[in-house]
N, C-alpha and C positions, 0 to 999 in steps of 0.2 A: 702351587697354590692348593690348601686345603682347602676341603668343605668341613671342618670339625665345628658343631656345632655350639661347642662348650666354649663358654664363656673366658675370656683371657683373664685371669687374675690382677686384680686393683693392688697396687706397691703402695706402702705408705707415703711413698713421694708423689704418687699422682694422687694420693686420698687429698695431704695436705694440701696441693699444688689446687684439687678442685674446694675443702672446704675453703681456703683462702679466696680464691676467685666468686664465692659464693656469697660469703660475705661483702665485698669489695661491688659484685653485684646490687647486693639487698642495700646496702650504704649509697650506692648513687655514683662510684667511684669509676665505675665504667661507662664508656659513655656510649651513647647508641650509635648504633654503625649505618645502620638502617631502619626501610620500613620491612616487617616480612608480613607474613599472613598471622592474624589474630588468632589469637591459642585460645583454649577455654580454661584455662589455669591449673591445668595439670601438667604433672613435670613432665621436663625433657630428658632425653637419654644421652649421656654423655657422646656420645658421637655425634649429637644434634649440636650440643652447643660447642664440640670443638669447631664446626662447619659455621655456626653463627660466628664466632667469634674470630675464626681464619678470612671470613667475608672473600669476596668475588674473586679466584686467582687470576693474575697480570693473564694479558693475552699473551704474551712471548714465554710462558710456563710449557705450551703444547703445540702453540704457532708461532704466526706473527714471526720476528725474530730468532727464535729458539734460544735467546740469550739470557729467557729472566726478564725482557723488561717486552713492551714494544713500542713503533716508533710514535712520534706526537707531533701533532699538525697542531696549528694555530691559526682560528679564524677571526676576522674583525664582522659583527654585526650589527646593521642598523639598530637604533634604538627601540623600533616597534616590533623586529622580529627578536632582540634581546627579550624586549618584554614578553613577548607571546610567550618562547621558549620558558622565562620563568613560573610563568603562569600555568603553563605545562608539566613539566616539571614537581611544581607546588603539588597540582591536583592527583598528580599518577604516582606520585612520592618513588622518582628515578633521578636520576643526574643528568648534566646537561650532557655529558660525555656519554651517557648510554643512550639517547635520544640522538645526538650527532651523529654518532655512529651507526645506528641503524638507520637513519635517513641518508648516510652515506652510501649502505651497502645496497638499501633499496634502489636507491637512483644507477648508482654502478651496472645494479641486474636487469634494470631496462634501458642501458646506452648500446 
């Protein structure tokens, strides 16, 4: 691994690769992945939005499994705690699956 601090050179296939994605952006054509933290409208640096646009990697990438994926439970939920969750969810702009999942690991770490 270096530490070279100079810049890696832009190929005309990642120029096009980004003006295309730019446009495709500015048109509406992509669609939002998420919520992240509010920008003050100055641009991002192309390693920013390769990470936006890769979004969250699978847990089985580094754990989990180590297969690329990992495993999936399925729960059935009354209707008022369905509702809370959405309601949660809504306000904290996360998924139901990352709130499950840390209400899982929390309770695990005090059994």
């Amino acid at each position: 691994m270096t530490n070279d601090p100079t810049p890696t050179p832009i190929t005309e296939a990642d120029q096009a690769y980004y003006n295309q994605l730019d446009e495709d952006v500015t048109a509406g054509r992509v669609p939002t992945i998420g919520h992240g933290t509010s920008r003050d409208g100055s641009r991002i640096s192309d390693t920013e939005l390769d990470a936006i646009l890769r979004g969250r990697p699978g847990l089985g990438q580094s754990h989990a499994t180590g297969r690329g994926r990992s495993p999936r439970r399925q729960v059935r939920l009354p209707e008022h705690t369905d509702a809370a969750l959405t309601a949660y969810i809504e306000k904290h702009g996360t998924t139901a699956s990352a709130v499950i999942r840390d209400a899982v690991e929390a309770y695990l770490a005090t059994a």
